[in-house]
C-alpha positions, 0 to 999 in steps of 0.5 A, a space after each residue: 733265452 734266459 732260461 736257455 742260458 740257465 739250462 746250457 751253463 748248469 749242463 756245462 758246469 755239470 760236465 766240468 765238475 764230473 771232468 774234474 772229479 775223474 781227473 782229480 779223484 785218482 789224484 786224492 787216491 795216489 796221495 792217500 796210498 803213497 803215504 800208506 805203503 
């Protein structure tokens, strides 16, 4: 059960993280091009 708990929070916080580096990437990049133009 240990190792099962490991293996499912590691899978999730995986998810999380792509999740948020989508959602927050085209974020970074929309601040990096206002100051630009």
């Amino acid at each position: 059960m240990a190792r099962a708990n490991i293996d499912v929070g590691s899978i999730i916080g995986v998810v999380v993280i792509l999740i948020v580096g989508t959602a927050v990437l085209p974020i970074i990049m929309d601040k990096g091009r206002i100051p630009a133009h």
